[in-house]
N, CA, C and O atoms as a MOPAC input file, in Angstrom:
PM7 MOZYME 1SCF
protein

 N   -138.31200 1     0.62500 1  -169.09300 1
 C   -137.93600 1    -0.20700 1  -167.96800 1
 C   -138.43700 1     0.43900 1  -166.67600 1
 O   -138.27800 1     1.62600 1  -166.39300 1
 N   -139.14100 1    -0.59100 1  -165.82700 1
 C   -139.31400 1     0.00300 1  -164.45900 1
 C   -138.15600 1     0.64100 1  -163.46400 1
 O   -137.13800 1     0.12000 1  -163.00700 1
 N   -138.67400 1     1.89500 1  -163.31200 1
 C   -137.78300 1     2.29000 1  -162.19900 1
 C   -137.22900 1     1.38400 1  -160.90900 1
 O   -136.06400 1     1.50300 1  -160.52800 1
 N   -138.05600 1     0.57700 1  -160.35000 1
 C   -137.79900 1    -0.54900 1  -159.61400 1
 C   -136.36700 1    -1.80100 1  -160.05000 1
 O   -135.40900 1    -2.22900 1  -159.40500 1
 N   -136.79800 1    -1.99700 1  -161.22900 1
 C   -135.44000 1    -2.63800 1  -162.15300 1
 C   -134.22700 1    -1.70300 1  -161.82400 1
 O   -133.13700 1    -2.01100 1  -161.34200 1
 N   -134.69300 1    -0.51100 1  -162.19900 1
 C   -133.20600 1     0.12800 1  -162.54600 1
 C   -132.22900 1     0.37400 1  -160.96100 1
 O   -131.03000 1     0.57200 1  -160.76800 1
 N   -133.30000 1     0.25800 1  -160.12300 1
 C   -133.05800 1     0.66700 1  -158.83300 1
 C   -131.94700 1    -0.62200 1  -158.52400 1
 O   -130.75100 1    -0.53000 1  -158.24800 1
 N   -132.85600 1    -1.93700 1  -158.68400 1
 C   -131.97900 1    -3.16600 1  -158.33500 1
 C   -130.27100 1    -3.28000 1  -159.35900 1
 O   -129.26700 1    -3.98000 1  -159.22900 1
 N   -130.54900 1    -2.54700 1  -160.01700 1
 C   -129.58500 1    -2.82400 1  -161.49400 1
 C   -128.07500 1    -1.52300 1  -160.47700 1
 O   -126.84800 1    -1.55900 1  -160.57000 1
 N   -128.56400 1    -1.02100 1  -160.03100 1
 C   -127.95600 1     0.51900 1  -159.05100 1
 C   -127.27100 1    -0.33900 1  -158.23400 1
 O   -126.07700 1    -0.63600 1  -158.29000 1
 N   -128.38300 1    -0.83700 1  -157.22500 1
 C   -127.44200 1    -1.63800 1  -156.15300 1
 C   -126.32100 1    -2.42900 1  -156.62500 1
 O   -125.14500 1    -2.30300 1  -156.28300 1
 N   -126.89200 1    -3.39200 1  -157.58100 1
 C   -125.80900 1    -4.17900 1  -157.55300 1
 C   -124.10100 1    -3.48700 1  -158.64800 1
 O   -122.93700 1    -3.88800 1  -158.62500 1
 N   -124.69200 1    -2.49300 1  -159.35500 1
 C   -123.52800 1    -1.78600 1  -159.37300 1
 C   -122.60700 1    -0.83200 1  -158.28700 1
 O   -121.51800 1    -0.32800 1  -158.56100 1
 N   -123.19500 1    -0.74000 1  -157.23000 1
 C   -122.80900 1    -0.15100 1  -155.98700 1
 C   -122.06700 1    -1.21300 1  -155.56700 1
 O   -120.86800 1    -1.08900 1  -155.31600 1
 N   -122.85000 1    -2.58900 1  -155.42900 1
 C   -121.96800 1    -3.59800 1  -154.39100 1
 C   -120.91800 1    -3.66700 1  -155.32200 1
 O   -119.93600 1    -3.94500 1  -154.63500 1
 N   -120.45200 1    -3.54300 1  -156.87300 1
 C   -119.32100 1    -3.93000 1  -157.23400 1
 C   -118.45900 1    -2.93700 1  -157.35200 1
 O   -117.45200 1    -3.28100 1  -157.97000 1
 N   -118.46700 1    -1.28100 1  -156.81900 1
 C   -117.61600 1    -0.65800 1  -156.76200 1
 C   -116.53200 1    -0.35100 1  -155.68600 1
 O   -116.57400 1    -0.72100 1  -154.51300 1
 N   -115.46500 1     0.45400 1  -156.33500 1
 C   -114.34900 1     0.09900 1  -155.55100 1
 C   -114.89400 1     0.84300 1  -153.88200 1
 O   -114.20000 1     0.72500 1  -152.87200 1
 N   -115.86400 1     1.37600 1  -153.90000 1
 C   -116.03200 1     2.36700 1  -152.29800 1
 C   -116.73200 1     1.31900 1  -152.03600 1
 O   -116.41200 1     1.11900 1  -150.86400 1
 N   -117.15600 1     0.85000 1  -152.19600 1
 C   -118.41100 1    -0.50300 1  -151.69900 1
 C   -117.06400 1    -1.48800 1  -151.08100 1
 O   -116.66700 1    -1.53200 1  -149.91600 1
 N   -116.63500 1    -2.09200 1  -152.04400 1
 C   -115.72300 1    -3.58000 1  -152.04100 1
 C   -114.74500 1    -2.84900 1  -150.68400 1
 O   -114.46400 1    -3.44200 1  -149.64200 1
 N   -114.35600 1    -1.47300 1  -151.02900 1
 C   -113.36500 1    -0.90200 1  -149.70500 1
 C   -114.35600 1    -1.01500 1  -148.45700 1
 O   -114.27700 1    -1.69200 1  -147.43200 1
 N   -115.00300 1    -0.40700 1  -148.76300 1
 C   -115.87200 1    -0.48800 1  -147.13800 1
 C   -116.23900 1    -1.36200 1  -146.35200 1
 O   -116.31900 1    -1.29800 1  -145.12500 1
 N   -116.60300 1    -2.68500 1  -147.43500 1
 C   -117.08200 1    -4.14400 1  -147.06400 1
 C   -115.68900 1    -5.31800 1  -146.50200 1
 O   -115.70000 1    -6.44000 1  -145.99500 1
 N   -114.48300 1    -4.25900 1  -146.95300 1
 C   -113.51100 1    -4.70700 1  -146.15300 1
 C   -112.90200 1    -4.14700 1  -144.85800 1
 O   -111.80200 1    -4.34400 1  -144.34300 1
 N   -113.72000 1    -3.55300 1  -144.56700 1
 C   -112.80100 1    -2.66900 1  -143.29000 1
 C   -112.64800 1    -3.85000 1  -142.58500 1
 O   -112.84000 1    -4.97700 1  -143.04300 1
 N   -112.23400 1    -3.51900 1  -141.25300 1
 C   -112.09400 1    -4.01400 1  -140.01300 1
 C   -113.29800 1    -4.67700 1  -139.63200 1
 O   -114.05400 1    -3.70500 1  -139.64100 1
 N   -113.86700 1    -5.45100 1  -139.36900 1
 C   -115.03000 1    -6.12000 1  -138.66300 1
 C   -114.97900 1    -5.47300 1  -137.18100 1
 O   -115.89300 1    -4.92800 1  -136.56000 1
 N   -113.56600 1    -5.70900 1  -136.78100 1
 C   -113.22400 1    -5.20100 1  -135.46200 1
 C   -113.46400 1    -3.98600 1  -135.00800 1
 O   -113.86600 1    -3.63800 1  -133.89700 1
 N   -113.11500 1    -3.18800 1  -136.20600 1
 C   -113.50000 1    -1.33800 1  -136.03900 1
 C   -115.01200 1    -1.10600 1  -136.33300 1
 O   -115.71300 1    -0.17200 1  -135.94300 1
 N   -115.21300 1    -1.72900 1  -136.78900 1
 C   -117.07900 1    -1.42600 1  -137.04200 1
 C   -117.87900 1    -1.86200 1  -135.56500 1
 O   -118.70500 1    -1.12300 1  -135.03000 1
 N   -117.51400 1    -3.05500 1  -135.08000 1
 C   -118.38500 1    -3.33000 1  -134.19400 1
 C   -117.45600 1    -1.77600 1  -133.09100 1
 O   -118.12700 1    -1.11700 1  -132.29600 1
 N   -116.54500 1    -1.61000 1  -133.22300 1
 C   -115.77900 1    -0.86200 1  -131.88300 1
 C   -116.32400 1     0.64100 1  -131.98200 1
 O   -116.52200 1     1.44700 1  -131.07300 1
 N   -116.53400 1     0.79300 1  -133.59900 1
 C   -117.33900 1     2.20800 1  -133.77600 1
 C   -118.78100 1     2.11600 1  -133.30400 1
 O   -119.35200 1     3.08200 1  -132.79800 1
 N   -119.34800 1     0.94700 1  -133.47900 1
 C   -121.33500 1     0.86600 1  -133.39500 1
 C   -121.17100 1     1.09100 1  -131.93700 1
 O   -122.15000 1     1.65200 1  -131.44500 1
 N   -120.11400 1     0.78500 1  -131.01600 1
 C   -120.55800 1     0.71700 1  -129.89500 1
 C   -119.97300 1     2.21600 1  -129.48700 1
 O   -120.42400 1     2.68500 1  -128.44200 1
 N   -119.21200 1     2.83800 1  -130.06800 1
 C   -119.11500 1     4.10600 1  -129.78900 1
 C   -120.25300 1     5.32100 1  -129.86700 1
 O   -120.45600 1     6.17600 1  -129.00600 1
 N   -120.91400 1     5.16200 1  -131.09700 1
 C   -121.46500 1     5.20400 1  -131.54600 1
 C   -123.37100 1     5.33000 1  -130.96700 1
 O   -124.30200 1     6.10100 1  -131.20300 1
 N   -123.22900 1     4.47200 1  -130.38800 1
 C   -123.89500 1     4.03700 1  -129.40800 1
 C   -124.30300 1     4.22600 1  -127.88300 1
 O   -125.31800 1     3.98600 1  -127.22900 1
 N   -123.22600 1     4.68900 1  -127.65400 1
 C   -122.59200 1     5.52700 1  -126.46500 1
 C   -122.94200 1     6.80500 1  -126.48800 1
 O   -123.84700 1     7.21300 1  -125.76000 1
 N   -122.29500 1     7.58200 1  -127.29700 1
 C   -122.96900 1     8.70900 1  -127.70900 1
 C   -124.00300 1     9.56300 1  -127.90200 1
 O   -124.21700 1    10.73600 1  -127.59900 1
 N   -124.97300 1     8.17400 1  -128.83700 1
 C   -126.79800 1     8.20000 1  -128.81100 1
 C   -127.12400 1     8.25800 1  -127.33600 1
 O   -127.93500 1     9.11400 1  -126.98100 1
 N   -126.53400 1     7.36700 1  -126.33500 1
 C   -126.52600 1     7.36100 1  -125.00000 1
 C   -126.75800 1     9.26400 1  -124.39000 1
 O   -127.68900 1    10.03200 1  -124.14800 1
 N   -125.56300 1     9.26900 1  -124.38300 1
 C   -125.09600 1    10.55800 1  -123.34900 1
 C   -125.69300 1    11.59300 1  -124.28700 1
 O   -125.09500 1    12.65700 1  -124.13000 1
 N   -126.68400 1    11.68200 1  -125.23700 1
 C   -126.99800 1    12.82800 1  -126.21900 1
 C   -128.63800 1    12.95100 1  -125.79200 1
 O   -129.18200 1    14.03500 1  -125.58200 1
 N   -129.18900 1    11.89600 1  -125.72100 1
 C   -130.22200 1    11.60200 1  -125.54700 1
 C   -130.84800 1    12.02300 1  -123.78000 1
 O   -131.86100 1    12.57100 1  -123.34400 1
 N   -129.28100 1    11.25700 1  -123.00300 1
 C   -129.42200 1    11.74700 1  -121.49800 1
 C   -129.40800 1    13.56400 1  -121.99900 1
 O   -130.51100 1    14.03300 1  -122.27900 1
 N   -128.54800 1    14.22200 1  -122.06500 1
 C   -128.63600 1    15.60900 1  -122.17800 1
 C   -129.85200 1    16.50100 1  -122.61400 1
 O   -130.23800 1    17.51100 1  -122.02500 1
 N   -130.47600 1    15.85400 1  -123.94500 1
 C   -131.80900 1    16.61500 1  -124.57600 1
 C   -132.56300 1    15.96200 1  -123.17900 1
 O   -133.43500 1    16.72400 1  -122.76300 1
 N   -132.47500 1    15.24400 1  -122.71500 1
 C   -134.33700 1    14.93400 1  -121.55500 1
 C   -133.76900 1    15.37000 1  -120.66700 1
 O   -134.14100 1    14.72300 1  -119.68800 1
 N   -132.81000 1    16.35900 1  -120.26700 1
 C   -132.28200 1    17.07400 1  -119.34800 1
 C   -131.81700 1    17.14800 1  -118.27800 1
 O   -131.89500 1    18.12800 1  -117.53700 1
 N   -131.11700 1    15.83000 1  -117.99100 1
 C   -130.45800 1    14.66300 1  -117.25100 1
 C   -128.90800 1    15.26900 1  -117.47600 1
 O   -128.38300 1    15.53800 1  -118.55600 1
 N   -128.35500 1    15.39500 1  -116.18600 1
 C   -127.09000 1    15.51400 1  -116.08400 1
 C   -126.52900 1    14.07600 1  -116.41600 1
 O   -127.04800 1    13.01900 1  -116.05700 1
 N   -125.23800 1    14.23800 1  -117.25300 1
 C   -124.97600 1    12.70800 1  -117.61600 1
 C   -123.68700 1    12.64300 1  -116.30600 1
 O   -123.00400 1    13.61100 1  -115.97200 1
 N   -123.62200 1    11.64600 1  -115.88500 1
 C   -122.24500 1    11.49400 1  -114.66100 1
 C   -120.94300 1    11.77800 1  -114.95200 1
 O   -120.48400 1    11.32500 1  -116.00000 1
 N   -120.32100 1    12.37600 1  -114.30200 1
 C   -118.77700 1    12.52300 1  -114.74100 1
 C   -118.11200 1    11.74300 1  -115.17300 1
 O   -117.37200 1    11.97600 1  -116.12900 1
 N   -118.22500 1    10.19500 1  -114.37500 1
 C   -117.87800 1     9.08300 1  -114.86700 1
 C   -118.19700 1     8.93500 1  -116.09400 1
 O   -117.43000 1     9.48800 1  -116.88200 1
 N   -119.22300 1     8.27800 1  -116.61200 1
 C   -119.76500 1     8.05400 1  -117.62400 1
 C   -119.46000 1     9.24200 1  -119.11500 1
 O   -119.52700 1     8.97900 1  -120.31600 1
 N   -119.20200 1    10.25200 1  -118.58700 1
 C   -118.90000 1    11.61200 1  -119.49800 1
 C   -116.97800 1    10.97900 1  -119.54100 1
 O   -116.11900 1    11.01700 1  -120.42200 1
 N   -116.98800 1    10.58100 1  -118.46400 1
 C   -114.92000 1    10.52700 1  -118.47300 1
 C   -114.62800 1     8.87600 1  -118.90500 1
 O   -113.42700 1     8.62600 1  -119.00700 1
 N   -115.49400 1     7.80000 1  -119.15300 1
 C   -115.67500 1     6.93600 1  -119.86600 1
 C   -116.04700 1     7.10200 1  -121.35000 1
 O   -115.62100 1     6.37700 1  -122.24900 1
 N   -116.59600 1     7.77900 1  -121.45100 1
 C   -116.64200 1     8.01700 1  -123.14600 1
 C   -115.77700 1     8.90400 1  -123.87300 1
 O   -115.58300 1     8.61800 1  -125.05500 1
 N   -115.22500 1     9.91300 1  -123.40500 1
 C   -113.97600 1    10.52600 1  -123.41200 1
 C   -112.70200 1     9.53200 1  -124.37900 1
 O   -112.14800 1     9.48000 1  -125.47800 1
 N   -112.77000 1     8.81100 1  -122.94300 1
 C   -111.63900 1     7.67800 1  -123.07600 1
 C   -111.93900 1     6.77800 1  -124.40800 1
 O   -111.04200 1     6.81700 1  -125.24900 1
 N   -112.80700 1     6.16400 1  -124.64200 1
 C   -113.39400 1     5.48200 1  -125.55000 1
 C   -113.01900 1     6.80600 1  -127.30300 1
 O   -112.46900 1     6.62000 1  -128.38800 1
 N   -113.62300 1     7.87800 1  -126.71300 1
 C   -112.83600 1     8.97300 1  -128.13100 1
 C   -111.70200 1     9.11200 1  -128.70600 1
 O   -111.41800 1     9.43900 1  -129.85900 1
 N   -110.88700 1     8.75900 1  -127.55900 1
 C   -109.02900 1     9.10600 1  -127.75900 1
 C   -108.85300 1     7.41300 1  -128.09400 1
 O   -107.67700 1     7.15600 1  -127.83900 1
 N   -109.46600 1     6.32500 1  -128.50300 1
 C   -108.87400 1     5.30700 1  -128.56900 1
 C   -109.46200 1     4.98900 1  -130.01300 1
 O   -108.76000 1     4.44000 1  -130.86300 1
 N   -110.53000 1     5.28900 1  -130.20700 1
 C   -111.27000 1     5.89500 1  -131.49200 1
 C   -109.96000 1     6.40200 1  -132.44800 1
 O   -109.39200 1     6.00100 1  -133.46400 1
 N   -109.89500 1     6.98000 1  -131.96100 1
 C   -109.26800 1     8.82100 1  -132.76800 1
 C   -108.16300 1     7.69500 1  -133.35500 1
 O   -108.13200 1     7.50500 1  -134.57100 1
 N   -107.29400 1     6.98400 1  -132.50500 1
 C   -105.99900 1     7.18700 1  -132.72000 1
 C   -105.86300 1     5.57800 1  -133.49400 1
 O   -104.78100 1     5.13400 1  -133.87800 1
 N   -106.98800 1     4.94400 1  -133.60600 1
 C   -106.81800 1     3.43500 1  -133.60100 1
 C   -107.55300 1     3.18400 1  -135.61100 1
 O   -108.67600 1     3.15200 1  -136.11400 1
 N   -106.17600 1     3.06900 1  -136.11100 1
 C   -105.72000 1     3.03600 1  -137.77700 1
 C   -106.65500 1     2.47800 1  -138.78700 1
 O   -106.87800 1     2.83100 1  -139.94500 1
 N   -107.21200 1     1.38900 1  -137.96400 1
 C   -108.60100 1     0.07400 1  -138.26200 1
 C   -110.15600 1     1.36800 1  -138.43900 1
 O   -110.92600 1     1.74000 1  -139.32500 1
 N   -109.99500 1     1.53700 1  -137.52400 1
 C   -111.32800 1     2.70200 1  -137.16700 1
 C   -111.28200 1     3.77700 1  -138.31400 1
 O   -112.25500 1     4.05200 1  -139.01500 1
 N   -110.14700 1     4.30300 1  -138.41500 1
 C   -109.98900 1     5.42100 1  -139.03400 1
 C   -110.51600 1     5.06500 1  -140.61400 1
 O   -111.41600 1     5.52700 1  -141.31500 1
 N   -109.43000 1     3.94200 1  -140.82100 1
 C   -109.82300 1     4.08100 1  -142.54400 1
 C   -111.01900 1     3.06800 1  -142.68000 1
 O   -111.10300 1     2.50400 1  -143.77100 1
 N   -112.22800 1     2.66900 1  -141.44100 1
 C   -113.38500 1     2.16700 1  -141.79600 1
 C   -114.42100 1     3.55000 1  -141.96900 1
 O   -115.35200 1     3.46400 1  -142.77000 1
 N   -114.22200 1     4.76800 1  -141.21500 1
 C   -114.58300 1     5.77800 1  -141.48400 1
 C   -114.16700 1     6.35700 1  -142.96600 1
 O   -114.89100 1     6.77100 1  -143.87100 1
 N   -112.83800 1     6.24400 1  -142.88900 1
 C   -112.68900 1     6.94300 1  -144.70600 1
 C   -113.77000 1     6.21900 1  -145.46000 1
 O   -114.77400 1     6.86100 1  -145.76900 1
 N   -113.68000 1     5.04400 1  -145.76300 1
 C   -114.43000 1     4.14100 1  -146.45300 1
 C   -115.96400 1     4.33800 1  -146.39300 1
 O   -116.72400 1     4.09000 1  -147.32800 1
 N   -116.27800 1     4.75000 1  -145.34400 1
 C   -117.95300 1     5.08000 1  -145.27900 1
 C   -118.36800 1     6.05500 1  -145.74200 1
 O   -119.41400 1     6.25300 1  -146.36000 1
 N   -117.09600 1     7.10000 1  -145.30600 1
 C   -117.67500 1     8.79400 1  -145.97500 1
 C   -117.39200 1     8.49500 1  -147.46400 1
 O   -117.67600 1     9.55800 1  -148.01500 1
 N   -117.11400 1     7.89900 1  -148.11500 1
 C   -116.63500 1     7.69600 1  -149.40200 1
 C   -117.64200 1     6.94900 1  -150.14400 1
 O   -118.04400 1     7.30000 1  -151.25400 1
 N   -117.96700 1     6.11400 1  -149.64000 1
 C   -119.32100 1     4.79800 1  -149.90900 1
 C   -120.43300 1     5.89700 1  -150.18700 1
 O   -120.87300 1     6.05500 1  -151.32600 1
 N   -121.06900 1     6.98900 1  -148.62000 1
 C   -122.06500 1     7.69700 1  -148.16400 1
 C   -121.70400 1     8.37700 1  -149.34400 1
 O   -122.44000 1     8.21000 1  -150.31600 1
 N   -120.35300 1     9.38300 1  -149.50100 1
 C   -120.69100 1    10.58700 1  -150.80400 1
 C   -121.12800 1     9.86200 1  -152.00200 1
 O   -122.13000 1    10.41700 1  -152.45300 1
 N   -120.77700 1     8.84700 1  -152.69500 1
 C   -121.24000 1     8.35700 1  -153.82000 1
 C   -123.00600 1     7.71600 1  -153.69200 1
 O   -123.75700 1     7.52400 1  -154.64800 1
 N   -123.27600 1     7.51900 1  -152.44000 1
 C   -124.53000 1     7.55800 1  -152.45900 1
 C   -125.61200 1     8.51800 1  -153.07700 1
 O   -126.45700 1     8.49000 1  -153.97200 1
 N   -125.20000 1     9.26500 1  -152.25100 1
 C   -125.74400 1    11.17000 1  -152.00500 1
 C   -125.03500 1    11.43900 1  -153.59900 1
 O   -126.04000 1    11.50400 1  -154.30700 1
 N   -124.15700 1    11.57500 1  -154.26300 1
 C   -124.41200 1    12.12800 1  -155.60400 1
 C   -125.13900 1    11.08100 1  -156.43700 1
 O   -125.29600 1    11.36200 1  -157.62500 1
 N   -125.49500 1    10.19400 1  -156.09900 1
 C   -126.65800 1     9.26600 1  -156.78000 1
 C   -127.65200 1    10.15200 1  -156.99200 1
 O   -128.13500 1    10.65900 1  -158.00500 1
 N   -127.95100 1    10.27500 1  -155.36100 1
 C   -129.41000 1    10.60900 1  -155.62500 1
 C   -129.33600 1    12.35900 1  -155.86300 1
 O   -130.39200 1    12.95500 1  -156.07900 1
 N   -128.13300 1    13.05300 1  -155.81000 1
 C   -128.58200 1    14.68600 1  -156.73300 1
 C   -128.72800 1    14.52100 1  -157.98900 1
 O   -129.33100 1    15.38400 1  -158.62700 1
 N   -128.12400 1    13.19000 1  -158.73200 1
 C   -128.39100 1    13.05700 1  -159.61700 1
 C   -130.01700 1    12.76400 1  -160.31800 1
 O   -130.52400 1    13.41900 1  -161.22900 1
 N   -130.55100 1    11.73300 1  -159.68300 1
 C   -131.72700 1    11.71900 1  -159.60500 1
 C   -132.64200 1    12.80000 1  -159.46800 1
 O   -133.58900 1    13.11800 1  -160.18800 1
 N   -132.04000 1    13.49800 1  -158.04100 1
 C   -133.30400 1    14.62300 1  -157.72700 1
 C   -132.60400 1    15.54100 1  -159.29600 1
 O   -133.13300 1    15.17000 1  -160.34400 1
 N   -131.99500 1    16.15300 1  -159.37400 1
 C   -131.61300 1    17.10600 1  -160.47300 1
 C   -132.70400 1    16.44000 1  -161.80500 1
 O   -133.53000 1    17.13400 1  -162.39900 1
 N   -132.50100 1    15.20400 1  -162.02500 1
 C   -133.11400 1    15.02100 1  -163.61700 1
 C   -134.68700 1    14.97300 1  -163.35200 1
 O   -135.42800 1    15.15000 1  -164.31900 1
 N   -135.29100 1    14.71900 1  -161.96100 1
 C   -136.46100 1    15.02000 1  -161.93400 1
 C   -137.26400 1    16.42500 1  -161.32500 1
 O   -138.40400 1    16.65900 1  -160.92400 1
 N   -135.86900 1    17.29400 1  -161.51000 1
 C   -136.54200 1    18.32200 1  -160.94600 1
 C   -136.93100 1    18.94300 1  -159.85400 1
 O   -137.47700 1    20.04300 1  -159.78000 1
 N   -136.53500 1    17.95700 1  -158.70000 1
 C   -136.92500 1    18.05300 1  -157.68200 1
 C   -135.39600 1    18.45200 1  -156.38900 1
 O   -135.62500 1    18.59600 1  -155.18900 1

């Protein structure tokens, strides 16, 4: 069987597991509230490496945006759910790299 097959045959056993089906239920609300955190971040990380002071404001706006993050229940367990989804990814593929050696 083509590796390509088996690949598609992977996914769709991924979409039917329980870290998949959990993740694909989080919050809609916490995902878009994380991308834009998220986002923010890429922001003020990006200002810093090109060596741009980022504004206090803007540093004390994203702050704020962290502590609402942190504490907000939706967010939290859409994160459990991802690191959980992501690790079963990643031992996919040690599995893979391991049987080929690589």
């Amino acid at each position: 069987m083509k590796p390509q097959v088996l690949a598609k045959e992977l996914a769709n056993s991924i979409r039917e597991s329980q870290e998949y089906l959990t993740w694909q239920k989080a919050n809609e609300a916490a995902k878009i509230m994380l991308e834009d955190f998220r986002k923010k971040q890429w922001e003020l990380e990006q200002t810093r490496i090109s060596g741009e002071t980022v504004p206090a404001d803007q540093e004390e706006q994203f702050k704020k945006l962290a502590e609402i993050i942190q504490y907000n229940p939706y967010v939290r367990d859409f994160l459990i759910a991802e690191m959980n989804l992501n690790q079963m990814i990643m031992e996919i593929q040690r599995i893979i790299a391991s049987a080929l050696g690589v």
